[in-house]
N, C-alpha and C positions, 0 to 999 in steps of 0.2 A: 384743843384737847391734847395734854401730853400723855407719852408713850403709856405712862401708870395707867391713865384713865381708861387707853382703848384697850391694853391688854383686859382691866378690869370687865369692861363693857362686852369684849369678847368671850371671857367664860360664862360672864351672866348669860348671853345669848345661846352658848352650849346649851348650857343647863335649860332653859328653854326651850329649846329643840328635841331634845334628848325626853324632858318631860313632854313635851306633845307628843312626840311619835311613840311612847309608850300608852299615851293616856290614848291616842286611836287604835293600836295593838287591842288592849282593854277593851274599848267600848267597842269595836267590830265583832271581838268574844263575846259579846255581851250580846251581841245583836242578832245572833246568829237565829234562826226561825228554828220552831217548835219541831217542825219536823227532822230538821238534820242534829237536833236533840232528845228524839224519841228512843223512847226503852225496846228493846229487842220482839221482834215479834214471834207471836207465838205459834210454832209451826205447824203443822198438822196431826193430829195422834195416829196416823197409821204409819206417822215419822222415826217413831220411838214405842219401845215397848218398856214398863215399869217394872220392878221388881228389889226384892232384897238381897244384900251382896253382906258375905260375912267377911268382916275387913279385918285382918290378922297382922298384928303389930309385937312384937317383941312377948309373946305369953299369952298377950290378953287378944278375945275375938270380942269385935264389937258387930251391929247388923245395925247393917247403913241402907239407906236407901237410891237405887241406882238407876240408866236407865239405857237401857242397849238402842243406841241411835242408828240412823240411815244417815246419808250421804246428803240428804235434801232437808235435813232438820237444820244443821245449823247454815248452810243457804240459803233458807226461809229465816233461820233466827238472826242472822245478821250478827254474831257476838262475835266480840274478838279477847282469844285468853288476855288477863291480865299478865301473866307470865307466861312464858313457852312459847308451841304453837297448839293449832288445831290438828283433826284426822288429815292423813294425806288421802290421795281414792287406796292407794296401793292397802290399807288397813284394814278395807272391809272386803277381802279377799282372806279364804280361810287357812292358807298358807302363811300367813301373819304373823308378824311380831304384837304378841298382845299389849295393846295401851289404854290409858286412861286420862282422862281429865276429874280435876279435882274440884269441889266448892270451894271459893273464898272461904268459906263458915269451915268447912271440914279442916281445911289449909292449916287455918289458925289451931282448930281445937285440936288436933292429932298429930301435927308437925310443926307446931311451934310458927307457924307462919315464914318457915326457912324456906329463902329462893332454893338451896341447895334439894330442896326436894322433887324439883326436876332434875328426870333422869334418874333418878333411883325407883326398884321395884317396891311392889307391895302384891301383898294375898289378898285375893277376891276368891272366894268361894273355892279354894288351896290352889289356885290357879295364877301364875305370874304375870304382873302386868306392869308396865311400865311408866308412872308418869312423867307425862309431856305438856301437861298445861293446868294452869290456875284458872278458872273461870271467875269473871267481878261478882263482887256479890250482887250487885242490883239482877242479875241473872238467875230466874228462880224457875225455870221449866225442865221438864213439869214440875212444880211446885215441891219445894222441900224433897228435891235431887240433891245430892252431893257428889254423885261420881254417876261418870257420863263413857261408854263406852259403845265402839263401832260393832252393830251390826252386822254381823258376817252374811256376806251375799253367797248364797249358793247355787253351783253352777251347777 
């Protein structure tokens, strides 16, 4: 075989490799069991308390529905923001920096679905709060939440 042939031979063979070791990347993703693919679980209701939050945007007030959590909601729910983060513990202490986390769905329809809207405040109920996270939309507890806010633990 001259030189042409094996260099030739040797990129075919790249490209073969390069395609198998993607094509088992793929199908190990693929493979993955139902369980380390399951949807968030749903925490306990003495986890979170429900209620309506009037959300104040540049004029207009709209009334969202929201939901004052504990510290063991979203450690039972297993979610992780799609943007930002989560409560730290230090947040549900009443000395607090007020925060928020936001819906996907709300994300979209109210902010444009802008990353830059972490870290900027917003009005809950004429009260300053700060968002710090995007929650996925598959994430729907309690049911048709949109903003999710700590619990203040009283000492």
């Amino acid at each position: 075989m001259n030189e042409e042939g094996m260099e030739d031979n040797l990129k075919s063979s790249a490209r073969l490799a390069v395609t198998g070791i993607l094509s088992c990347i793929l199908i190990v993703g693929c493979l993955q069991t139902p369980r380390e693919s399951a949807p968030a679980l749903n925490p306990p209701a003495s986890s979170y308390e429900i209620s309506s939050y009037e959300l104040q945007k540049t004029g207009s007030i709209e009334t969202v529905r929201g939901a004052s959590v504990s510290a063991m909601f979203f450690q039972v729910a297993k979610v992780m923001p799609l943007l930002g983060r989560g409560f730290l513990p230090e947040e549900y202490n009443p000395q607090r920096q007020q925060v928020a986390l936001l819906s996907q769905r709300l994300w979209k329809q109210q902010f444009g679905a802008e990353p830059r809207t972490i870290g900027t405040t917003v009005q809950l109920n004429g009260q300053t709060f700060t968002v710090i996270g995007i929650l996925p939309a598959m994430f729907d507890v309690p049911s048709g939440v949109d903003i999710w806010v700590p619990r203040v633990i009283e000492r």
